[in-house]
C-alpha positions in Angstrom: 38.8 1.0 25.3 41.9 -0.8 26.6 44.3 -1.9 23.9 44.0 -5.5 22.5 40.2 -5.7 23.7 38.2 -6.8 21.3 35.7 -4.4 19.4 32.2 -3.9 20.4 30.0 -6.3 18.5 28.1 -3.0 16.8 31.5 -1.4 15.9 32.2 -4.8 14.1 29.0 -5.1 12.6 29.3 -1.8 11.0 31.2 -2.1 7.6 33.3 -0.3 5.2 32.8 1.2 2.1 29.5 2.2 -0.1 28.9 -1.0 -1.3 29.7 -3.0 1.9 26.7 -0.8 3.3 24.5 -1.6 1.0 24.5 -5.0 0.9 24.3 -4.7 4.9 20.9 -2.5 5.0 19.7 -4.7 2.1 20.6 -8.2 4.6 19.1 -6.2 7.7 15.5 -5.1 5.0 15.1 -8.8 3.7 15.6 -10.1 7.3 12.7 -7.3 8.7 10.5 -8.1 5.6 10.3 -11.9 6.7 10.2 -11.1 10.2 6.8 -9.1 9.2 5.5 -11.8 7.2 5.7 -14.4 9.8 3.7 -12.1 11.7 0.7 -12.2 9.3 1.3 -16.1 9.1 0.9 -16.6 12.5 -2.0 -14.8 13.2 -4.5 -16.0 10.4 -7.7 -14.4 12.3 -6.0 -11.4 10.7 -5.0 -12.3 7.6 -8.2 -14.2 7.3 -10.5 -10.9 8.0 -8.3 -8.7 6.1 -9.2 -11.1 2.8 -13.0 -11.5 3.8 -13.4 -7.3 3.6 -12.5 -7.2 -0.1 -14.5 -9.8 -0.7 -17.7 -8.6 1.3 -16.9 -5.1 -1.4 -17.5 -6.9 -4.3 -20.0 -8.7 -3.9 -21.6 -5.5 -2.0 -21.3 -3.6 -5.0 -21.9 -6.1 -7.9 -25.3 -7.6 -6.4 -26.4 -4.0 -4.3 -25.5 -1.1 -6.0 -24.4 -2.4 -9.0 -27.8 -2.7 -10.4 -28.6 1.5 -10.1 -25.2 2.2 -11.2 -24.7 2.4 -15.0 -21.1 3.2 -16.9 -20.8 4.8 -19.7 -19.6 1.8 -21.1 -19.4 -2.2 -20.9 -21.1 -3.3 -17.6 -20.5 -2.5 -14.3 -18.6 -5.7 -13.1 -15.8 -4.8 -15.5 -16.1 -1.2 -14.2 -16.1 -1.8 -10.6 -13.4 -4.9 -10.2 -10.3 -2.2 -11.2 -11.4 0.6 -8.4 -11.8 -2.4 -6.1 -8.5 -3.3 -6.4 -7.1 0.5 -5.6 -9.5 0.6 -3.1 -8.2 -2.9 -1.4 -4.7 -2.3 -1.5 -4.9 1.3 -0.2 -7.0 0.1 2.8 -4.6 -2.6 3.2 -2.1 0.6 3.0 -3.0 0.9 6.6 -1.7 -2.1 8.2 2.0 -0.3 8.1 0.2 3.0 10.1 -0.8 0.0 13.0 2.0 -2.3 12.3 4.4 0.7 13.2 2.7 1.6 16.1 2.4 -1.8 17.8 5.9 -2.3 17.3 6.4 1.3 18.5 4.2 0.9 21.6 6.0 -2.4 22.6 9.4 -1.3 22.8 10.6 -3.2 19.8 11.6 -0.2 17.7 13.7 0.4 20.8 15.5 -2.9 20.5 15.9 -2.2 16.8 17.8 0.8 17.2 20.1 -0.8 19.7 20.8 -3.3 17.6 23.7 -3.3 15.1 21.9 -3.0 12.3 20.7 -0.7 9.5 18.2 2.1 10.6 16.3 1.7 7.4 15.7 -1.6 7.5 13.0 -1.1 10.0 10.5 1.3 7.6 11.8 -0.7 4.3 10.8 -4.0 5.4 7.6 -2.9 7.1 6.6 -1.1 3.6 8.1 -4.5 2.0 5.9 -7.1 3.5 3.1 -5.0 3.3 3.6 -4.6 -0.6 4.0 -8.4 -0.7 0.5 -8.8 1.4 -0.8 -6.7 -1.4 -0.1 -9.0 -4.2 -2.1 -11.6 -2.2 -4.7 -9.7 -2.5 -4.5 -8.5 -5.7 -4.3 -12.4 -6.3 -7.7 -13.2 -4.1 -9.1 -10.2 -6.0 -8.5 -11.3 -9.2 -10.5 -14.8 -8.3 -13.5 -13.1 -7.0 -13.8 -10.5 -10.1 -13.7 -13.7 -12.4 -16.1 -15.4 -10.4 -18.7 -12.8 -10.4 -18.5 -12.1 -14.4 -15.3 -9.8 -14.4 -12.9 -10.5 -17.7 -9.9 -8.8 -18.7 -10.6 -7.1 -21.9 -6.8 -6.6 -23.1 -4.5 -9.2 -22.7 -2.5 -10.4 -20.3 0.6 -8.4 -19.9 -1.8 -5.4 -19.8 -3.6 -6.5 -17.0 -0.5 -7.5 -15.1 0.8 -3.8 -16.0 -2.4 -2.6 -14.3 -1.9 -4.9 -11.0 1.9 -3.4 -11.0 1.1 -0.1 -10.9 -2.0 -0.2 -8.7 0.4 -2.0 -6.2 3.2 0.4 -6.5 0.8 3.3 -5.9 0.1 1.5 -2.4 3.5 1.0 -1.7 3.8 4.9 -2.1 0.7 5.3 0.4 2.3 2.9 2.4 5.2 5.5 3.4 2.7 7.7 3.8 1.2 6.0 7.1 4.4 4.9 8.3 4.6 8.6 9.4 1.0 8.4 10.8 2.0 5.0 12.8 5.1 6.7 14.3 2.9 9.7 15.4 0.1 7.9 17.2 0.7 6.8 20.9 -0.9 3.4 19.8 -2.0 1.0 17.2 -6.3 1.9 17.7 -5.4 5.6 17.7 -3.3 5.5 14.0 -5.9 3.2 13.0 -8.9 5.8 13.3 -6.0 8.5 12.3 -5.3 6.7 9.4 -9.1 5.9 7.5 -10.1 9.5 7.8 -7.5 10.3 5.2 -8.5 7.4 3.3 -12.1 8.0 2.4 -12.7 10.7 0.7 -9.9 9.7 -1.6 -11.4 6.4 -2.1 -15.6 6.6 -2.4 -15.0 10.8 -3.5 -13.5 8.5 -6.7 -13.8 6.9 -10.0 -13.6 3.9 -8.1 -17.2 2.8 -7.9 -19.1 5.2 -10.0 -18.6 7.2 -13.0 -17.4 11.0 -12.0 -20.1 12.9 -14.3 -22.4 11.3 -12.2 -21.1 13.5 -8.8 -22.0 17.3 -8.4 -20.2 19.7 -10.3 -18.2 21.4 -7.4 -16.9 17.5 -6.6 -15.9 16.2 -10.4 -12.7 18.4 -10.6 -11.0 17.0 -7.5 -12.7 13.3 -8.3 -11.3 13.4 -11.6 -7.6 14.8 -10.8 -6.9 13.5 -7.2 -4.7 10.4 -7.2 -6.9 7.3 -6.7 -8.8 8.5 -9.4 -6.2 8.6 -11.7 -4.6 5.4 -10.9 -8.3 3.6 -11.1 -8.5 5.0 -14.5 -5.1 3.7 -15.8 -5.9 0.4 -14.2 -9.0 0.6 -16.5 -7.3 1.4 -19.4 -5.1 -1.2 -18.8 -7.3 -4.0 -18.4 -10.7 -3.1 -20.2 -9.3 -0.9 -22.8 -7.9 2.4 -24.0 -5.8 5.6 -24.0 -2.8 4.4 -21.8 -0.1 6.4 -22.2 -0.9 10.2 -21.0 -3.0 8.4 -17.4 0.2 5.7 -17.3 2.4 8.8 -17.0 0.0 10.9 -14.4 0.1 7.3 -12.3 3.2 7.2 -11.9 3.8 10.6 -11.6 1.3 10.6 -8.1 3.5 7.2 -7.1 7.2 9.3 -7.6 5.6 12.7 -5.4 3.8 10.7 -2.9 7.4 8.7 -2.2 9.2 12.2 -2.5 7.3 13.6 0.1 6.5 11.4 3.0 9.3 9.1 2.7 11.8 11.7 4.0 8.5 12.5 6.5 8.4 9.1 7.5 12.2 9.0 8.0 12.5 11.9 10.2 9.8 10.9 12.3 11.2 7.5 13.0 14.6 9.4 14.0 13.4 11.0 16.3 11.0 8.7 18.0 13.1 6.0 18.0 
């Protein structure tokens, strides 16, 4: 560089220091995290469809199935409206898998990475506005479970507690297909990568009917897998009972999901980008 040039804009964009860093890659995160969001706002087919599916499982289950379907205890609406949620907001776990991809497939990751700006702000504030998109739903869930006779049998802050964790639990998944997103050639091929994965943790569940009600050689890995677990603590949380010990085992799944496809998820993107 010849002397008295100015520096390169990157080279000036970079900054000094721990701190100065973090506040950088937090700027570059909020500023993806809205960019995302606009996206969903300005294509409402999507967002509309995306809120119509959970809706179409409720009212599936509660006026179908939930007539041959009896808990062990309370009725079924109460039963059902917590495994919806899990089930919702992993589905809706997804949208980062495609979201990647598209972005991936169009050369926009690309002209991230030439950018002056922090390399984790691209998987952050994906994950990010997809974690916000679940508390919409969570929030359109909540109104449809009242509506069809759902209560909250706890209180308040317990229920809340419950939304928290199922939320943060899809957050964790969320990380999980940001690695399948940055592996698929395009966003149709991590879609149909990423549901396989999803099912059997989802309907092989507590999520819709009790576990003693599935064959034997099923109930241990319905009972112990993580959607399970985190159905049953947003149960407890909301209907009623033990907390503590299935709190723990929630949050536990959350912490080793994050541990392990995180990093996954960040190598990936290094070297695809």
């Amino acid at each position: 560089m010849i002397a008295g040039a100015p520096a390169p804009e990157s080279a000036a964009r970079v900054p000094d220091g721990l701190a100065a860093r973090m506040r950088w890659a937090v700027a570059d995160t909020a500023t993806l995290t809205t960019r995302n969001l606009i996206g969903y706002v300005r294509v409402p087919e999507a967002l509309f469809f995306s809120s119509v599916q959970p809706i179409m499982f409720v009212l599936l289950f509660r006026y179908v199935f939930g007539g041959a379907i009896h808990p062990p205890h309370g009725s079924y609406v109460n039963f059902l409206i917590p495994g919806i949620f899990v089930q919702t907001v992993a589905f809706g776990s997804v949208a980062t898998s495609i979201g990647l991809a598209e972005d991936l497939h169009k050369g926009i990751v690309e002209r991230f990475r030439a950018l002056p700006m922090a390399r984790s702000a691209v998987l952050a504030g994906r994950t990010i506005a997809d974690l916000v998109r679940n508390l919409f739903v969570a929030a359109l869930i909540t109104g449809i479970g009242y509506a069809v006779g759902f209560r909250v049998q706890t209180s308040a802050a317990a229920f809340l507690a419950g939304i928290a964790i199922i939320v943060v639990f899809a957050y964790a998944l969320s990380w999980g297909f940001a690695f399948v997103g940055l592996s698929a050639p395009n966003s149709e091929t991590a879609q149909v990568m990423a549901f396989p994965l999803l099912f059997p943790l989802t309907f092989a569940s507590a999520a819709f009917v009790p576990v003693q009600t599935m064959p034997s050689w099923l109930q241990g890995f319905a009972t112990h897998q993580p959607v399970s677990v985190v159905v049953n603590t947003a149960r407890a949380l909301m209907l009623g009972g033990p907390t503590s010990t299935l709190v723990w085992q929630s949050l536990a799944w959350t912490a080793g999901i994050v541990v392990v496809l995180a990093p996954l998820a960040v190598r990936r993107y290094r070297r695809t980008a």
